[in-house]
N, C-alpha and C positions, 0 to 999 in steps of 0.2 A: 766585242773583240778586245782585247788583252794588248797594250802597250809593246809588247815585246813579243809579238808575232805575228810574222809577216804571209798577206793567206792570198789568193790568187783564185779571182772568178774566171769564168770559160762561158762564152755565147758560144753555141753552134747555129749558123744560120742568119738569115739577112733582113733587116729589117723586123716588123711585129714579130713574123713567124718563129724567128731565132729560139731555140731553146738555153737559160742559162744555165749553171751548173757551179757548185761551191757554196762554200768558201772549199777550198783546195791549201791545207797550212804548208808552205816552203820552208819554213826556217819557224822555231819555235825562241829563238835566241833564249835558251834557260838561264836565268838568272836571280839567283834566292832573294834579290835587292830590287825586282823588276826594273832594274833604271837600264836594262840595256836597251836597247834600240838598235831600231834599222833607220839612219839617216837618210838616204833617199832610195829608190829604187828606180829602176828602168826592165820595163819590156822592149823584146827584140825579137821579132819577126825573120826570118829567111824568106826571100821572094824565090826561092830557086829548090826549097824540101819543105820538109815538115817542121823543121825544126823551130823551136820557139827557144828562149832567155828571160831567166832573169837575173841582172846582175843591180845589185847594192852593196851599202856601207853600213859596217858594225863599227861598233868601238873597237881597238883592238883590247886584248886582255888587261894589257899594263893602260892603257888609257879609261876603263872605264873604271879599273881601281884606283886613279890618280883624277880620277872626275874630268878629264881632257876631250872634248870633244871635236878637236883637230889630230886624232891620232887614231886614225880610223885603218879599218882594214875590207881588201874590195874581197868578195863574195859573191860565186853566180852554181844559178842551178839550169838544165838545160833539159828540156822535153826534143824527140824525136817522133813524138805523135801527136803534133800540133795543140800539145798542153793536156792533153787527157793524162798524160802521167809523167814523173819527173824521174829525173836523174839523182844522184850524191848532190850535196851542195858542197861546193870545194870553195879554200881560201886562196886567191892567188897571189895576195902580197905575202903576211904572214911575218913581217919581217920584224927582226930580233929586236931589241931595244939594247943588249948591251953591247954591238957594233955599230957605228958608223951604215946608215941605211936612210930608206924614204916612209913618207906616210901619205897616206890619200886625202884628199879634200873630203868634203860633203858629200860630193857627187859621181857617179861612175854612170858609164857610157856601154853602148857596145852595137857591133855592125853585123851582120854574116855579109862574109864574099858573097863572088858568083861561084867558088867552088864548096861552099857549105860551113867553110871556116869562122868560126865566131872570133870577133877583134873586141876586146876590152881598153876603155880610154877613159884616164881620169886624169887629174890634175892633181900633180903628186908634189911633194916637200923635201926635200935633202932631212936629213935628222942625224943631229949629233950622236957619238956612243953616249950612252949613258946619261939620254937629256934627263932624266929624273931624277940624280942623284943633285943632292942637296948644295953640291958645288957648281953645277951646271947653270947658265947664263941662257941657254936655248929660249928663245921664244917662238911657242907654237904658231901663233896667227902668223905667221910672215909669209902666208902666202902672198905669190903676186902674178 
């Protein structure tokens, strides 16, 4: 498997008899420089549909050309047939770098309600405009 994509098995069935299935690729993170990555991921189950998750962390754009590994962006793809087949993968932060905004940790989270609603939770960072300009004092790790 390839550094920079992220692939997704499927057991159907319980115990020995389970059938598995995959690799199944979610995200293929293209990158001419292979150094992107997917920092963590998380599955997410619905106890109430079919629906399954999976939300992780990419570098953002401006963080993997600045080599920043604290400047990440959350990313989830979503099946409605208990993972046989997937969704769009959408970015929900996304956010700019030359305004005043946040950036995600490492890690991202995620719930479904009892009404089917998937909840995305990570632990984010305020971010200066323009922390990468050459005048900028921002320091990434300050999470806390």
């Amino acid at each position: 498997f390839r550094r920079n994509t992220l692939h997704y098995f499927r057991k159907v069935g319980t115990g020995q008899s389970g059938t598995w299935t995959g690799p199944i690729t979610l995200d293929t993170l293209a990158s001419s420089s292979n150094s992107q990555r997917v920092n963590s991921a998380s599955i997410i189950a619905s106890r109430t549909s079919p629906k399954v998750a999976v939300v992780y962390t990419v570098p953002s754009a401006q963080g993997l050309i600045q080599q920043q590994r604290y400047d990440n962006d959350i990313w989830y793809t979503e099946s409605d047939s208990v993972g046989a087949s997937w969704g769009a993968r959408i970015n929900v932060t996304n956010y700019q770098r030359n305004v005043a905004s946040f950036t995600a940790n490492l890690g991202a989270f995620g719930l479904y309600d009892t009404q089917g609603f998937l909840h995305i939770l990570y632990r984010a960072q305020p971010v200066d405009a323009n922390p990468y300009a050459t005048t900028s004092s921002f320091f990434w790790g300050a999470f806390s």
